[in-house]
ROBA-432965 format. One record per residue: x, y, z of N, C-alpha, C in turn; residue in one letter. Coordinates in steps of 0.05 Angstrom, whole numbers, padded with zeros to 5 digits, always signed. Example, Ala and Ser with C-alpha at 12.3 -4.5 7.8 and 13.67 -1.06 7.14 Angstrom:
> npx/npy/npz/capx/capy/capz/cpx/cpy/cpz/type
> +00264/-00114/+00156/+00246/-00090/+00156/+00264/-00066/+00156/A;
> +00257/-00045/+00142/+00273/-00021/+00143/+00258/+00001/+00157/S;
//
This chain:
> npx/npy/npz/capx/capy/capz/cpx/cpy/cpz/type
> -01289/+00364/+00224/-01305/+00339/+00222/-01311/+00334/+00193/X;
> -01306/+00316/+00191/-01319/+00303/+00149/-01347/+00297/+00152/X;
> -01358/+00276/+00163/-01387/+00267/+00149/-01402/+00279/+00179/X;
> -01429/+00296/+00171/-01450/+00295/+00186/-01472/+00280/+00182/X;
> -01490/+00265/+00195/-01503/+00247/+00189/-01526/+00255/+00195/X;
> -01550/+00257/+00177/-01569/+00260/+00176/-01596/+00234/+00188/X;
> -01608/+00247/+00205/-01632/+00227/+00220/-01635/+00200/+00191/X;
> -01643/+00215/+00173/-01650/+00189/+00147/-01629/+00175/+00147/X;
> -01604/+00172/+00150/-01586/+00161/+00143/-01585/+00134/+00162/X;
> -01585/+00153/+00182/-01587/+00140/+00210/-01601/+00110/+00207/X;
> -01624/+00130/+00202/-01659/+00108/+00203/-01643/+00075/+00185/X;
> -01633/+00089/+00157/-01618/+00074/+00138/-01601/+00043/+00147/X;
> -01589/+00059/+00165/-01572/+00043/+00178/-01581/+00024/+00184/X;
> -01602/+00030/+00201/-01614/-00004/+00217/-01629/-00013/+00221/X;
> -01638/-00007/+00197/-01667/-00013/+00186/-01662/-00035/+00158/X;
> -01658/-00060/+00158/-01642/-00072/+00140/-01658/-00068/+00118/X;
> -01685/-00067/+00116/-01706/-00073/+00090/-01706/-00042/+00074/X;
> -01681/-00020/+00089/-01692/+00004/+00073/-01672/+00001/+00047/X;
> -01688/+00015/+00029/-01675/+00010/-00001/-01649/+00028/+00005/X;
> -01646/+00052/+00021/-01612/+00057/+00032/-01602/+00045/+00042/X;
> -01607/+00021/+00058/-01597/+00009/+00075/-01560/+00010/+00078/X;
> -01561/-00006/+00052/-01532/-00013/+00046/-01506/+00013/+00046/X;
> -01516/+00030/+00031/-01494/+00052/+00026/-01495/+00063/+00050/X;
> -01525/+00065/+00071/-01523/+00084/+00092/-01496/+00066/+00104/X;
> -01509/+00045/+00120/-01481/+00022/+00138/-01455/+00026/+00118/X;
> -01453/+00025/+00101/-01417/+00024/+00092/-01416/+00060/+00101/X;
> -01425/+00081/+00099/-01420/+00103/+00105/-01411/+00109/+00134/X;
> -01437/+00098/+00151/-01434/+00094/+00183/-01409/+00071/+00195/X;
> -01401/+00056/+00169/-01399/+00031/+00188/-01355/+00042/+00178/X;
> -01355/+00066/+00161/-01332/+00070/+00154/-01316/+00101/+00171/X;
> -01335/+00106/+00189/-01332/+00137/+00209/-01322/+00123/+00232/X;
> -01316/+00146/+00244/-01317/+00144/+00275/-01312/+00162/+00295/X;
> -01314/+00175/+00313/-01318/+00191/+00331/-01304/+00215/+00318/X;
> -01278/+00214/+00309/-01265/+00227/+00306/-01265/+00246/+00271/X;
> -01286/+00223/+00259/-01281/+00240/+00229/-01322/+00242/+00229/X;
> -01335/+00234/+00248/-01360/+00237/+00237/-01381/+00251/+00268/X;
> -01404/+00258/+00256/-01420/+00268/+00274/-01456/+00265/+00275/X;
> -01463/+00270/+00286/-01498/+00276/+00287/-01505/+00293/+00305/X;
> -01528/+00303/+00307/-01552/+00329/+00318/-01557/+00305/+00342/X;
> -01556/+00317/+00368/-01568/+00304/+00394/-01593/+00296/+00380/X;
> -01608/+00312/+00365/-01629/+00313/+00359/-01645/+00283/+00346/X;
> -01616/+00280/+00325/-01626/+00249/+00309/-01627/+00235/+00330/X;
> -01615/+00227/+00357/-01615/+00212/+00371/-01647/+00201/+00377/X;
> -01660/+00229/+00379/-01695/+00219/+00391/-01706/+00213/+00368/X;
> -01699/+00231/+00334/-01713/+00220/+00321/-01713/+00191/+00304/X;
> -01694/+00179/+00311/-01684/+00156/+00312/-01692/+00136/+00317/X;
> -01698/+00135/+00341/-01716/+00123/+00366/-01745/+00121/+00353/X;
> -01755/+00147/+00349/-01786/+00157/+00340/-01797/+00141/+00316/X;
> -01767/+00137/+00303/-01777/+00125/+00281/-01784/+00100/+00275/X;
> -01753/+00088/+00283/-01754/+00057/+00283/-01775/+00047/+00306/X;
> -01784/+00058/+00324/-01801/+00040/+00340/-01832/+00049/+00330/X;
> -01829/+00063/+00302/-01854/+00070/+00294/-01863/+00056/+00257/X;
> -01847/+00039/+00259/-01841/+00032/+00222/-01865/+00014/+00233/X;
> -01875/+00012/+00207/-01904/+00000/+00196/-01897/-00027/+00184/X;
> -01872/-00045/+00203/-01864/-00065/+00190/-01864/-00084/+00213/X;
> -01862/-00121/+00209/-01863/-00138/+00226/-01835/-00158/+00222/X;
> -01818/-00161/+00246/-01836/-00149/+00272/-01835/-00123/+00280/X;
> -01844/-00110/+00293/-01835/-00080/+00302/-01812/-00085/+00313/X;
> -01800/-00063/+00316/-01771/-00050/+00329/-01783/-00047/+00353/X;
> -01776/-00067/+00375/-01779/-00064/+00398/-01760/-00029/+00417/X;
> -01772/-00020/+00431/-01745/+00001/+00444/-01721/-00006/+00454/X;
> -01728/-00032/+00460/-01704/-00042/+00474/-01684/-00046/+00452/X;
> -01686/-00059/+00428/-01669/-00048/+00395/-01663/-00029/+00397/X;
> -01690/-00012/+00393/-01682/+00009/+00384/-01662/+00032/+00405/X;
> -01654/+00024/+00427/-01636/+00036/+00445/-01609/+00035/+00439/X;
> -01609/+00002/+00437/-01578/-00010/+00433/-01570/+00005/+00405/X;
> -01586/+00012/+00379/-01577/+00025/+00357/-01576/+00054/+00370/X;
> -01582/+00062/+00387/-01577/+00092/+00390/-01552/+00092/+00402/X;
> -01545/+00063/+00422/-01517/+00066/+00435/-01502/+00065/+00414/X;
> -01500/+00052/+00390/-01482/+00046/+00372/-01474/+00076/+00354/X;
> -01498/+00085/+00355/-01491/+00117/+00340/-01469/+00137/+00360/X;
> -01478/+00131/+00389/-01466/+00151/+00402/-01435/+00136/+00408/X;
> -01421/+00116/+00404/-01407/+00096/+00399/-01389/+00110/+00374/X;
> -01404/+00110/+00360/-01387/+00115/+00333/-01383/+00145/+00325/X;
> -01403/+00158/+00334/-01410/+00189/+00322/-01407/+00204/+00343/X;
> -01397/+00232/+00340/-01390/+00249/+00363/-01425/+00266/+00352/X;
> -01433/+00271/+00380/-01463/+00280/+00381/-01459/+00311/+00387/X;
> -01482/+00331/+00374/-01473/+00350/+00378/-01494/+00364/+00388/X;
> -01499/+00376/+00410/-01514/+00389/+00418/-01521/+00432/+00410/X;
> -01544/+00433/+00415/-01549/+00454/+00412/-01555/+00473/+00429/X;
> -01555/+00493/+00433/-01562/+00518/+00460/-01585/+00526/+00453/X;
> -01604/+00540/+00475/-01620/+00553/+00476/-01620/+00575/+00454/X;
> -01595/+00590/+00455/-01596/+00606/+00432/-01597/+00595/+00393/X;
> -01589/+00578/+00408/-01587/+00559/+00369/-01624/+00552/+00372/X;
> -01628/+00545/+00374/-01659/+00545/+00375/-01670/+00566/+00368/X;
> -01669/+00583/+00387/-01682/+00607/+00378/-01675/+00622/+00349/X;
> -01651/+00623/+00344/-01646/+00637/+00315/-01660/+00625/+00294/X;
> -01652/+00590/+00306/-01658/+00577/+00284/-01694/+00580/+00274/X;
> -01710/+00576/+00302/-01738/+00583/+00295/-01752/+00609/+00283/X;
> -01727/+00634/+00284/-01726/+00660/+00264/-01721/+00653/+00235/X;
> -01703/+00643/+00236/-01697/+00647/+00203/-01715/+00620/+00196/X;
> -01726/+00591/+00210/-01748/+00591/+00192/-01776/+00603/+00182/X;
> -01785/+00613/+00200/-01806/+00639/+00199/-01792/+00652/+00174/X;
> -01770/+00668/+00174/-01752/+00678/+00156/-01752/+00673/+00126/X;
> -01762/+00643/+00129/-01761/+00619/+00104/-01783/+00616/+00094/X;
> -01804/+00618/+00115/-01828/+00612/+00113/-01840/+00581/+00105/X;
> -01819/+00567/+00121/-01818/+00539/+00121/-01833/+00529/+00145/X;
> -01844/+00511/+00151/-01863/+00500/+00165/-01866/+00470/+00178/X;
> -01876/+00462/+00200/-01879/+00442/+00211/-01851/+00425/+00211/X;
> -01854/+00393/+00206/-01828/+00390/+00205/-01800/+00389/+00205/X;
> -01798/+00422/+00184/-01772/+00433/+00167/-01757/+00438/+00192/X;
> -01776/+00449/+00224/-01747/+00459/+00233/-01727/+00442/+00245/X;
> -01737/+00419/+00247/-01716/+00397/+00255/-01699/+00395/+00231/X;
> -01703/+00388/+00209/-01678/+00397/+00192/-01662/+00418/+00196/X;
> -01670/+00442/+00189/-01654/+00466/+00201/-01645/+00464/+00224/X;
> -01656/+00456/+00245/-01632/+00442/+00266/-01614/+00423/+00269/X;
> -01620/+00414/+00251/-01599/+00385/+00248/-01577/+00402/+00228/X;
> -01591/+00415/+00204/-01558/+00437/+00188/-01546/+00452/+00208/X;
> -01562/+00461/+00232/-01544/+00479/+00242/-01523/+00471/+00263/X;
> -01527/+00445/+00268/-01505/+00431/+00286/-01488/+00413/+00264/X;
> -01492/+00415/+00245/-01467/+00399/+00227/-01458/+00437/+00218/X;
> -01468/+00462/+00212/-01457/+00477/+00205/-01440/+00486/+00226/X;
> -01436/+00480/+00254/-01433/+00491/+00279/-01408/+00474/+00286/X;
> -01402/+00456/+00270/-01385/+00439/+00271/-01362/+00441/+00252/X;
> -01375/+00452/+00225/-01362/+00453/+00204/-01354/+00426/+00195/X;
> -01378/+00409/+00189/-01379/+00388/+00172/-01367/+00402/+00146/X;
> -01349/+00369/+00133/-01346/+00380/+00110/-01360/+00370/+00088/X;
> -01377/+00347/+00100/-01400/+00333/+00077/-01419/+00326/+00091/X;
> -01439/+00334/+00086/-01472/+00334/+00109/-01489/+00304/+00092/X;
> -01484/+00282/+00107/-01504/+00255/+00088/-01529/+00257/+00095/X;
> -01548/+00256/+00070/-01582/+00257/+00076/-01584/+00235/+00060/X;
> -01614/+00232/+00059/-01632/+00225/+00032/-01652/+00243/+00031/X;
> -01652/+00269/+00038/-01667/+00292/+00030/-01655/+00311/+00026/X;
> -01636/+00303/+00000/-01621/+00325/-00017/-01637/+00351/-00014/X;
> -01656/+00352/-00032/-01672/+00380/-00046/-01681/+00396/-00016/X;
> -01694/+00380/-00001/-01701/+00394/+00024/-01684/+00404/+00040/X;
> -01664/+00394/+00043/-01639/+00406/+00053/-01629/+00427/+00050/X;
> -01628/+00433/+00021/-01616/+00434/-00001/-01640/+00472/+00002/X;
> -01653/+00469/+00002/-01678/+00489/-00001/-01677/+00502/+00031/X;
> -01677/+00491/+00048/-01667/+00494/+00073/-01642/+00511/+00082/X;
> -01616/+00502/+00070/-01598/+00520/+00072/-01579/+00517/+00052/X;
> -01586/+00534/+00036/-01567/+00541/+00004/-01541/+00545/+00017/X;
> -01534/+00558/+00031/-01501/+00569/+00041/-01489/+00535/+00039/X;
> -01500/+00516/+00043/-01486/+00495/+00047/-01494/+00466/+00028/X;
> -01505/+00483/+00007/-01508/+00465/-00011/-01496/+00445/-00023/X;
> -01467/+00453/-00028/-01441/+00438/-00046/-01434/+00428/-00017/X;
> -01442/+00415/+00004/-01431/+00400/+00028/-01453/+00378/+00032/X;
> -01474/+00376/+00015/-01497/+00370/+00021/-01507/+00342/+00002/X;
> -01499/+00318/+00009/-01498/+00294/-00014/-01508/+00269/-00007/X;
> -01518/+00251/-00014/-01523/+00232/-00007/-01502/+00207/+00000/X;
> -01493/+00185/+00016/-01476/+00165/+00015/-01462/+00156/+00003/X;
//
């Protein structure tokens, strides 16, 4: 698989007013099932987000669905096991990283589980601090 797509990117996408906006959509709008991917996971946080932006009008759910069909459309989704969970909630303890972070670390570990060969964020450094083994895979759009 080439591009894994990070929840931010996502958000990027279809969210026209985000200052990524543009590079995220030519990134997304240039994949497709076959060369790109996402974490089941971005799917909800996706959702969470756009129907939560502090902008007018709001992102109704009913939007915000049809952009989740469009991801799962374009992007092969990758799910995780019970056991990927669990490791993954070890080695952040491990990390001593907190709240948040482990959805990141779950989201690296289904593009690492995939063997992405370029992981797209806009949280380089956190990523980046998150899982060094996959640093030089780890870039923005």
């Amino acid at each position: 698989m080439n591009r894994f797509f990070d929840t931010s990117v996502l958000v990027a996408t279809f969210w026209g007013d985000h200052p990524h906006h543009e590079a995220s959509l030519h990134a997304f709008a240039s994949t497709t099932k076959s060369t790109g991917a996402c974490a089941a996971h971005s799917l909800a946080e996706v959702y969470a987000v756009l129907t939560r932006l502090p902008v007018r009008p709001v992102v109704a759910p009913a939007d915000a669905l049809l952009f989740i069909e469009e991801i799962q459309k374009r992007l092969t989704v990758v799910l995780l096991n019970e056991r990927d969970y669990a490791e993954t909630i070890k080695q952040t303890v491990d990390l001593s990283l907190a709240g948040g972070q482990i959805y990141d670390a779950l989201i690296l570990l289904a593009a690492e589980k995939i063997k992405a060969k370029t992981i797209l964020t806009w949280n380089i450094s956190q990523f980046r601090r998150i899982a060094p083994r996959l640093a030089n895979r780890i870039r923005t759009p």
